[in-house]
C-alpha positions, 0 to 999 in steps of 0.5 A, spaced: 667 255 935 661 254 932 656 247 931 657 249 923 664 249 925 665 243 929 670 238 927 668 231 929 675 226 931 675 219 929 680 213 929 680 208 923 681 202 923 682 198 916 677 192 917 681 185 913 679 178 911 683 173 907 687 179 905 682 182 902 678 189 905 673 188 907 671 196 909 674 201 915 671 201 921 670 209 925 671 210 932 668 217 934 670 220 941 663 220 944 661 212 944 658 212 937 662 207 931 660 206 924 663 201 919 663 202 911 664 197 906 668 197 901 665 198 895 669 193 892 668 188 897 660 189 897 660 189 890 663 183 888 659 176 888 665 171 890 667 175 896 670 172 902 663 171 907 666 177 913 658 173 916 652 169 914 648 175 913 652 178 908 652 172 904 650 173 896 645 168 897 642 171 904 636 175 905 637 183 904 645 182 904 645 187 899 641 192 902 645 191 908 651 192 905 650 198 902 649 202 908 653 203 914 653 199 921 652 205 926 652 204 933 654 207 940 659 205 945 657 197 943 659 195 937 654 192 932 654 184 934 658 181 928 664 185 931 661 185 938 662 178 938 669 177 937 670 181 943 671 177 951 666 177 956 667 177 963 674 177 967 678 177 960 675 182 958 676 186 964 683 184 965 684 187 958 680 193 959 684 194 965 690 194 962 688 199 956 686 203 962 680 204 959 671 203 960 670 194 960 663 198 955 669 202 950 668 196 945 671 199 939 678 201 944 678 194 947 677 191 939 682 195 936 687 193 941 684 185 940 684 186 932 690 182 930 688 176 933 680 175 934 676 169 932 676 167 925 679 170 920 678 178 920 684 183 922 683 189 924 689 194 923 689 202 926 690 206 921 695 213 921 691 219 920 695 220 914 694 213 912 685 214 912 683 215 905 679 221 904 673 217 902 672 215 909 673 222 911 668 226 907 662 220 909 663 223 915 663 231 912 667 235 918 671 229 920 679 229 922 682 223 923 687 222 930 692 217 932 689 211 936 693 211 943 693 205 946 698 204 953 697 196 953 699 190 956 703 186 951 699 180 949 694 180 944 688 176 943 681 175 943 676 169 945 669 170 945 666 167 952 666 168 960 672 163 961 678 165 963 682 163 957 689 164 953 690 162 945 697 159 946 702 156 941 705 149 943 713 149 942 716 142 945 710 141 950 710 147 953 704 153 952 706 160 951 702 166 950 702 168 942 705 175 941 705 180 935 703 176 928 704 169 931 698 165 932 695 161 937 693 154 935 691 152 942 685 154 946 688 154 954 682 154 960 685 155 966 682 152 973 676 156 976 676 161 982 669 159 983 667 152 981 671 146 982 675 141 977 672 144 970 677 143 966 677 135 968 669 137 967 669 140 960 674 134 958 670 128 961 663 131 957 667 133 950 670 125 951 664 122 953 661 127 947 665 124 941 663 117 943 656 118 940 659 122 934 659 128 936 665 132 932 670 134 937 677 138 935 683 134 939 683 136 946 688 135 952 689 136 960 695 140 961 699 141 967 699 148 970 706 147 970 707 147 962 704 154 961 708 160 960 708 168 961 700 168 963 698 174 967 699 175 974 691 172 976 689 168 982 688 162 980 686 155 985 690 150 987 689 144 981 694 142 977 691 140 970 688 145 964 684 144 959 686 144 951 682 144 946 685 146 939 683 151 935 679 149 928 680 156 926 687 156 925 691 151 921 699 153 923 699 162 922 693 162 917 686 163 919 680 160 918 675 165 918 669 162 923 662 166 927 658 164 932 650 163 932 649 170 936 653 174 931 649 170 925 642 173 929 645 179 931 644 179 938 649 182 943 652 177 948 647 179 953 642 176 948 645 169 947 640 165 952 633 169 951 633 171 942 632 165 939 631 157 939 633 151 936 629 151 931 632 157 928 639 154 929 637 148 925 633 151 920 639 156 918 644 150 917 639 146 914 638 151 908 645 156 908 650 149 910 655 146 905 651 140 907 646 142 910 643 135 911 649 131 914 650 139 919 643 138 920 643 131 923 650 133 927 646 139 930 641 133 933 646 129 935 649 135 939 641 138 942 641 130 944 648 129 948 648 137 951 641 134 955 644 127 956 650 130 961 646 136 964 649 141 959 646 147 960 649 153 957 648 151 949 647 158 948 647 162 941 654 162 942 656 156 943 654 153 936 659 157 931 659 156 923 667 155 919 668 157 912 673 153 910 672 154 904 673 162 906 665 162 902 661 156 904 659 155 910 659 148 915 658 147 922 664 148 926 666 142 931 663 142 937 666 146 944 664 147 950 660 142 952 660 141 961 656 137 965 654 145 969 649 141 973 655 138 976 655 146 979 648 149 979 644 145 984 638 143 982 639 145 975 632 141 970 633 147 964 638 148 957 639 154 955 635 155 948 627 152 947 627 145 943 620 144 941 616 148 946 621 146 952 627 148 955 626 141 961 631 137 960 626 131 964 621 133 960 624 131 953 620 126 949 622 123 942 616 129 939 620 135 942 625 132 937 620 130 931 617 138 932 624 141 931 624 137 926 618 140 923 619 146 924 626 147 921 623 145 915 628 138 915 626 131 914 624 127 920 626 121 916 632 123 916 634 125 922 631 120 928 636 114 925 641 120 929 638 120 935 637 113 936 644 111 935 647 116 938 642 114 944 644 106 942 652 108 943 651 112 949 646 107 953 652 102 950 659 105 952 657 112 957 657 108 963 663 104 963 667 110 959 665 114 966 668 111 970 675 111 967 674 119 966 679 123 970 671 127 972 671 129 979 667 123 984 662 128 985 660 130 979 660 123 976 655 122 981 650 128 979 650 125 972 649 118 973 642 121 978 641 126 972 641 119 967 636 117 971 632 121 971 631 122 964 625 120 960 625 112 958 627 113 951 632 117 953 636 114 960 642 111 961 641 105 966 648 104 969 
């Protein structure tokens, strides 16, 4: 066959939020995938927000929607993203017997229950408009194969992790349209005690008045049909319920490194805090009030050692399906507690990334930068400070946080600058 004749295979998916269609998604045999907006979707002004970036109201979101996403073998990050890092991703890819780098399989297989509220369908061939296939000019669609294991969910991360469903308080792994409405992290083969960590820094968190989702210890015991991993011997997981979900409907979500398009590789070295807060102060429902939140949340992620506030763990929920607000907060662990000698959080704060270097001008820099009214956002800082000097020591002591680790973090208190330590 000539090069004139050669006929390009590609598998569709059909891309979906809130029901409507938001474009098809094109999987070809050598890596490459290109996503096409609907044009009906592109067109229409008081469309869902699929992300940020396609708001109406977001720089060049026109422009960025009139052309296609091409990429190879990763897909482009808005959709990247939503994919798991990590031993879930390879225990997916494991199981679909495919490449943990062949993103557009591991998302087609994942597309019924991703992050958010998007829904990615594999098409029949007979079911891909012929639209499509004349954007790709000598284009043949194929029928996507997928040899897989039963479960089906996706949630961003490294963590080992389950979206499950709680029925009479016991956790099940969701299957087909029903939908998790708990996030279970499972105990870690590597680090000691970090659901006990993680639920001790969320409730210590919440205190200061950081909005936290509701969170739980569960016994192992209680979790039913998960894959056959190899797991510690500890008897408690760690629940947190999902914000996106509200019974069997989404709530559509992204995180901060799908708003920047960069890849997960990219969270701790792309961007600072002051990008973050700037987009939420000017693109936010209520910019102000998410914008004060996000302080609260840089001060308490270096009052617990908190050092993987990456892109990733800062995330913007559309409850309305259109305007943004900032999500709940997640992910909040004490990781000094497992990296020995650990000064540093994962993005730069008013030229720092020192967590012993923190004055009140890093914050007032910050401020500064993000364009927000520093009169409005140090009063934040000094009640949240207030509560946790007030309630933290003595809530420490009642917390189920492994002995250790609870005295790895008194002595990271005490080495705070003055305004910002905790005296026991």
């Amino acid at each position: 066959m000539s090069k004139v004749d050669h006929i390009d295979e590609i598998s569709v998916l059909r891309l979906t939020l809130h029901g409507r269609l938001v474009g098809y998604l094109s999987g070809f045999q050598n890596g490459r995938n290109v996503l096409n907006f609907a044009s009906e979707f592109s067109h229409d002004p008081e469309r869902p927000t699929f992300s940020l970036i396609t708001h109406p109201a977001f720089p060049n979101s026109d422009k960025l929607m009139a052309e296609p996403w091409a990429k190879n073998h990763r897909l482009h990050p808005t959709l990247s993203n939503l994919l798991p890092e990590g031993v879930l991703r390879a225990l997916i890819a494991q199981g679909l017997k495919t490449h943990i780098d062949n993103e557009f399989k591991i998302f087609s297989y994942l597309g019924r229950d991703l992050p958010g509220a998007l829904v990615a369908t594999p098409l029949e061939p007979e079911e891909v408009p012929d639209s499509v296939l004349k954007t790709y000019g000598n284009a043949k669609a194929v029928k996507l194969v997928n040899d897989s294991p039963e479960n089906k969910f996706s949630l961003a991360g490294v963590q080992m992790k389950f979206s499950m469903k709680e029925r009479d308080e016991r956790y099940n792994l969701t299957k087909g349209d029903d939908l998790g409405d708990w996030i279970i992290k499972t105990p870690s083969t590597r680090f000691r005690n970090v659901p006990l960590n993680e639920f001790t820094a969320m409730s210590l968190a919440s205190m200061t008045g950081i909005d936290i989702p509701e969170i739980k210890l569960v016994e192992m015991s209680k979790l039913d049909n998960l894959p056959s991993i190899n797991l510690p011997d500890e008897k408690l997981a760690f629940a947190i319920k999902r914000f996106d979900r509200n019974g069997n409907n989404r709530i559509h979500m992204e995180d901060f490194a799908q708003i920047l398009a960069k890849y997960p590789h990219q969270k701790y070295d792309t961007a600072n805090y002051e990008q973050i807060g700037k987009v939420i102060y000017e693109y936010s429902g209520n910019g102000l009030a998410d914008a004060q939140q996000f302080i609260r949340r840089l001060l308490v992620n270096i009052l617990l050692a908190n050092g993987d506030a990456h892109l990733k763990n800062w995330s913007l929920l559309y409850p309305d399906k259109i305007t943004p607000r900032l999500s709940p907060a997640y992910d909040i662990v004490t990781t000094q507690a497992y990296i020995e000698d650990e000064t540093k959080f994962a993005l730069n704060l008013g030229k720092t990334k020192e967590w012993y270097n923190v004055k009140i001008e890093n914050f007032e820099y910050w401020a500064d930068k993000a364009a927000i009214p520093w009169r409005a956002i140090k009063p934040h800082i000094e009640d949240t400070m207030e509560r946790a000097q007030s309630l933290w020591p003595q809530a420490l002591r009642n917390l189920p946080m492994d002995e250790v680790h609870k005295d790895k973090l008194r002595t990271h208190w005490s080495k705070l600058q003055s305004k910002f330590r905790i005296r026991l």
